[in-house]
C-alpha positions in Angstrom: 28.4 10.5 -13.9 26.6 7.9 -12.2 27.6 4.3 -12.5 25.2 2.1 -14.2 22.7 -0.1 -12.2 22.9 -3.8 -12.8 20.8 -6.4 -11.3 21.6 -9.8 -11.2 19.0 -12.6 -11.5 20.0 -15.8 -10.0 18.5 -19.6 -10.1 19.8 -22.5 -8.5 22.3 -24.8 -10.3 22.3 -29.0 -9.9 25.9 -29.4 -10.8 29.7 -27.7 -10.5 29.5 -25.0 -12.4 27.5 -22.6 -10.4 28.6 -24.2 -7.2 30.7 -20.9 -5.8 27.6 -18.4 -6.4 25.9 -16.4 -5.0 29.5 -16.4 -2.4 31.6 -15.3 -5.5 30.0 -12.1 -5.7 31.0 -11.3 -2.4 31.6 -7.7 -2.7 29.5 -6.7 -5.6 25.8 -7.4 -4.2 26.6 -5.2 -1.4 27.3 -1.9 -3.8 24.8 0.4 -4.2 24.3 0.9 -7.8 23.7 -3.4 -7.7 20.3 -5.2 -7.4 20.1 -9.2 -6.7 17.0 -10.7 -7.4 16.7 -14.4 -6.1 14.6 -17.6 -7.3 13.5 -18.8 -4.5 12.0 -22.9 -5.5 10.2 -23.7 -1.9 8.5 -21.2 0.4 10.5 -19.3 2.3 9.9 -16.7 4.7 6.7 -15.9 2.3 8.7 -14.6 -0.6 9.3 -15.4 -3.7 11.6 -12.6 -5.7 11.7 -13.8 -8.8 8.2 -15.4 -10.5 8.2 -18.0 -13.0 7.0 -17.4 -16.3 3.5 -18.1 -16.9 2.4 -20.3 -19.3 0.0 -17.8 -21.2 3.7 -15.8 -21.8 5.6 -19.5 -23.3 2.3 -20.0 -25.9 3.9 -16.6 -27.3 7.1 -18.2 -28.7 6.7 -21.7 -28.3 4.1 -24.3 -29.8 1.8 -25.8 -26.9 2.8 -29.5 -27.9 6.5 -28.3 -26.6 5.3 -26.9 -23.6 3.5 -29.8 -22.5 6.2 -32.1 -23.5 8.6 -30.4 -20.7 5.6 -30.4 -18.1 6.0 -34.0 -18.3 10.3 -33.3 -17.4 11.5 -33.3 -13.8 13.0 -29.9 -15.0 10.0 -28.0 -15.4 9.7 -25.5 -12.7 13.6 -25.3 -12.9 13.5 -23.9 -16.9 10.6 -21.8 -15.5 12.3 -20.0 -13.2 15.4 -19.8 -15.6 13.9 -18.0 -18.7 11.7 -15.6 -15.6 15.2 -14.6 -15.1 15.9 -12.9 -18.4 12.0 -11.9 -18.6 12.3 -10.0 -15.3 15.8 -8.5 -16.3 13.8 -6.8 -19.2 11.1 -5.9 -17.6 12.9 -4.1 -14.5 15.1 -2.7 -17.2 12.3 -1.4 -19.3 10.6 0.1 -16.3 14.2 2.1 -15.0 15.2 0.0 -11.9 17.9 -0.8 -13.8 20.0 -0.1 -16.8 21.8 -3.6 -17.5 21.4 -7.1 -16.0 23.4 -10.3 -15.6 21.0 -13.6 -15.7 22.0 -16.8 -14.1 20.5 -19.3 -15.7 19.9 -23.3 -14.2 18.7 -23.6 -18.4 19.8 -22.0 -21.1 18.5 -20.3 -23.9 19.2 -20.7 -27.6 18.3 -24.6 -28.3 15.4 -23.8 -27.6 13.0 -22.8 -31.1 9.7 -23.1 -31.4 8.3 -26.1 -31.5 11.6 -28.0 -30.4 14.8 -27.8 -27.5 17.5 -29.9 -26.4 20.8 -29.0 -25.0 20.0 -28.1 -21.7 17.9 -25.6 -23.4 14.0 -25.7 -22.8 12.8 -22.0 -23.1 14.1 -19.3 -25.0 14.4 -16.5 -22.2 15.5 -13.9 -24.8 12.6 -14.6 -27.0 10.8 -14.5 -24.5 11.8 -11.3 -23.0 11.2 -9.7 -26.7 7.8 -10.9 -26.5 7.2 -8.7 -23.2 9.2 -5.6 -24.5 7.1 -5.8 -28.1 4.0 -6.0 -26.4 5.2 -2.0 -24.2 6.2 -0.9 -27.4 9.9 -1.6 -28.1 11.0 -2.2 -32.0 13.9 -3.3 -32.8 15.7 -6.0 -31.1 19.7 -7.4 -31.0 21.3 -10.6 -30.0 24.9 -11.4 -30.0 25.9 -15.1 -29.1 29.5 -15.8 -28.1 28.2 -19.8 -26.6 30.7 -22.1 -29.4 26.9 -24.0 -30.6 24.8 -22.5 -33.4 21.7 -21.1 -31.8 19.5 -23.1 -33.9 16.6 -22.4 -31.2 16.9 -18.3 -31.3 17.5 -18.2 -35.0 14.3 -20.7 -36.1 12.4 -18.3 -33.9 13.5 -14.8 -35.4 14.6 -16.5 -38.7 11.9 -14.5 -41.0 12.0 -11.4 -38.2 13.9 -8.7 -39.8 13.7 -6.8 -36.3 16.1 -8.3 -34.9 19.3 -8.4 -35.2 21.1 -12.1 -34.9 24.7 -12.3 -34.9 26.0 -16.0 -33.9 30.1 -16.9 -33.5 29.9 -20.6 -34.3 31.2 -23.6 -36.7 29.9 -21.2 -40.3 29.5 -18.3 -42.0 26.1 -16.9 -43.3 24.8 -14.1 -43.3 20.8 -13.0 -45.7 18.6 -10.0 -46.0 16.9 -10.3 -42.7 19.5 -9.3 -40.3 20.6 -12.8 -39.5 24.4 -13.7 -39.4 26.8 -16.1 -38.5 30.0 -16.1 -38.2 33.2 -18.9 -38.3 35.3 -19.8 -35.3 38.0 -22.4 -36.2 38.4 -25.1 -33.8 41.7 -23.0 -33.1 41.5 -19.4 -32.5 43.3 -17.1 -30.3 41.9 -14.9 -28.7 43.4 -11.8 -30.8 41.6 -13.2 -33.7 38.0 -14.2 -31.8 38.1 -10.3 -30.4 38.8 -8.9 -34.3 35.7 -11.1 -35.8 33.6 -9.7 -32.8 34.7 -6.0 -33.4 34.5 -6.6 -37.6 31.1 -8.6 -37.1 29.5 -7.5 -35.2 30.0 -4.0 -33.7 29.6 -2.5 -36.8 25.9 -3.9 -37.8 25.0 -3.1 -33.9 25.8 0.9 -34.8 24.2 0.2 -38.1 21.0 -1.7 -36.9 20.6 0.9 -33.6 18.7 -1.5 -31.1 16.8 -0.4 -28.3 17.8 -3.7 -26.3 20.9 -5.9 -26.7 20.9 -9.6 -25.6 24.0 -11.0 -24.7 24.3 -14.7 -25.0 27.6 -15.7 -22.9 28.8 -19.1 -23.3 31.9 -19.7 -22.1 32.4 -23.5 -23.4 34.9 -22.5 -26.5 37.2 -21.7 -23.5 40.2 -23.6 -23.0 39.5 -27.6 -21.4 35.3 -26.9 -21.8 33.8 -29.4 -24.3 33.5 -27.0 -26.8 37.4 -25.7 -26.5 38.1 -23.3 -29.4 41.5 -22.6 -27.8 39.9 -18.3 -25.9 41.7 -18.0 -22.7 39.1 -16.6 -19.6 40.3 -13.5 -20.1 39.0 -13.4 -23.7 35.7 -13.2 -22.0 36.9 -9.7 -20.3 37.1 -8.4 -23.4 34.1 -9.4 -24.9 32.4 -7.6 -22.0 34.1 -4.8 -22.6 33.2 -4.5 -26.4 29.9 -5.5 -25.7 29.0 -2.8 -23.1 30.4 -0.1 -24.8 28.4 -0.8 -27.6 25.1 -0.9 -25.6 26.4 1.8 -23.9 27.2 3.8 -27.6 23.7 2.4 -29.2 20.9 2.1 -26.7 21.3 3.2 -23.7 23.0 1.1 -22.2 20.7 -1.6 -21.8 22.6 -4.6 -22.2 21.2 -8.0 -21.0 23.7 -10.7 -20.3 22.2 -14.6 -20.5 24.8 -16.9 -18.9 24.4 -19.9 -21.5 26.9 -23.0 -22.4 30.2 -24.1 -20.4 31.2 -26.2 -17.7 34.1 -25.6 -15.7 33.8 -24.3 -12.7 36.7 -22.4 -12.6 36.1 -20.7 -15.4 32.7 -19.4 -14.2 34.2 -18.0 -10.9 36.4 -16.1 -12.8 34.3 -14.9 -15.3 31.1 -14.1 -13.8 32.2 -11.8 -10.8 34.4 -9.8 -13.1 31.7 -9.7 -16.0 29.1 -8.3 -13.3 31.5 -5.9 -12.3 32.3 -4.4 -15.6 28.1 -4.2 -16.4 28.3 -2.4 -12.6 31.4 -0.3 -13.5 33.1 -1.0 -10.2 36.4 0.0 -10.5 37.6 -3.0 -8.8 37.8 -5.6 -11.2 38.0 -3.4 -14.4 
């Protein structure tokens, strides 16, 4: 069987965190079954591979007062190209260039709601990646979010949406009739017991609910020494991937979409990221 081909959408970083990519994928871009798609911010060479989203696409999710509110930001082009990241990813996916996808992003996602953002969150790339895929067709819709914070942003967008499923690990438990949920992490949790509320939370409802995309919001700050340390080891974050995949794998296709969202340590990026990749790519390597 034929390994699974994952492309990886990269924007540049201000800061640590990012500081040792692209060079820590040094021996995953150059397989076969990978794609790397790069942001390129000034003219170079008269490409650009990845676009940023227009604005027409942003008045789908967001309120036009917020939009102009972050034109006026010095990090406007920047959260641009970030949520284009996660647009393209679904886009190349939807069109079979690619079964799965891991997005770098210089912005995240899921602070960011309709009409308000914060966090280091302007656009809401999965949102706005669901807006593309509804507009081809596509129905039904999950998101899993592993980052420590609530995704107040994600959930006030999808809140009344009962096509999509929303399953956050955070600081409380809910769960209503509309496919929303969230569930507890105490401020100390191992990883045994993280990896048994992710397999009792959420795998279950994802085999139930049967998406035809899954969005994966990876935050790695509730790792040990990040600002949002919940006491997860790195390696917790190899398992996730694993549970993750095989349910996208099990429920639609394979089509996974992996949003690199909160954390700060460096270290914990370069050993995360290269072996998550891997696992989407199914290179033996770094299983």
């Amino acid at each position: 069987m034929a390994k699974k081909r994952t492309g990886i959408f990269f924007t540049y970083f201000q800061g640590e965190r990012l500081r040792d990519f692209p060079q820590a994928l040094e021996g995953i871009l150059d397989k076969d079954n990978v794609s790397y798609y790069d942001a390129v911010y000034e003219y170079r060479d008269g490409l650009y591979y990845l676009e940023p989203v227009s604005v027409d696409l942003l008045r789908g999710v967001h309120s036009w007062q917020m939009i102009q509110e972050i034109q006026l930001t010095e990090d406007f082009d920047a959260a641009l190209y970030s949520a284009s990241g996660t647009v393209r990813a679904a886009e190349e996916i939807r069109q079979g260039k690619i079964d799965n996808a891991f997005v770098f992003t210089s912005f995240g996602d899921h602070h960011a709601g309709r009409n308000f953002y914060g966090g280091m969150c302007y656009f809401n790339g999965a949102a706005l990646a669901i807006e593309i895929l509804r507009g081809q067709g596509v129905k039904k819709f999950a998101i899993v979010d592993t980052d420590c914070h609530h995704a107040d942003g994600t959930r006030d967008i999808f809140a009344t949406d009962s096509s999509v499923l929303h399953v956050c690990f955070c600081h409380q438990d809910y769960a209503d009739s509309r496919n929303k949920v969230d569930v507890l992490i105490p401020d100390r949790t191992t990883d045994a017991e993280y990896l048994a509320k992710v397999r009792r939370e959420f795998v279950p409802r994802a085999r139930e609910f049967k998406p035809e995309y899954l969005f994966w919001e990876f935050g790695y700050d509730a790792t040990l020494g990040d600002y949002g340390d919940k006491g997860l080891t790195p390696d917790c974050h190899m398992e996730l991937i694993r549970i993750i995949k095989d349910v996208a794998d099990e429920v639609c296709g394979g089509r996974l979409i992996v949003v690199l969202c909160g954390g700060s340590r460096r270290s914990t990026a370069t050993y995360t990221i290269p072996r998550i990749i891997s696992h989407l790519a199914e290179l033996a390597k770094h299983h």
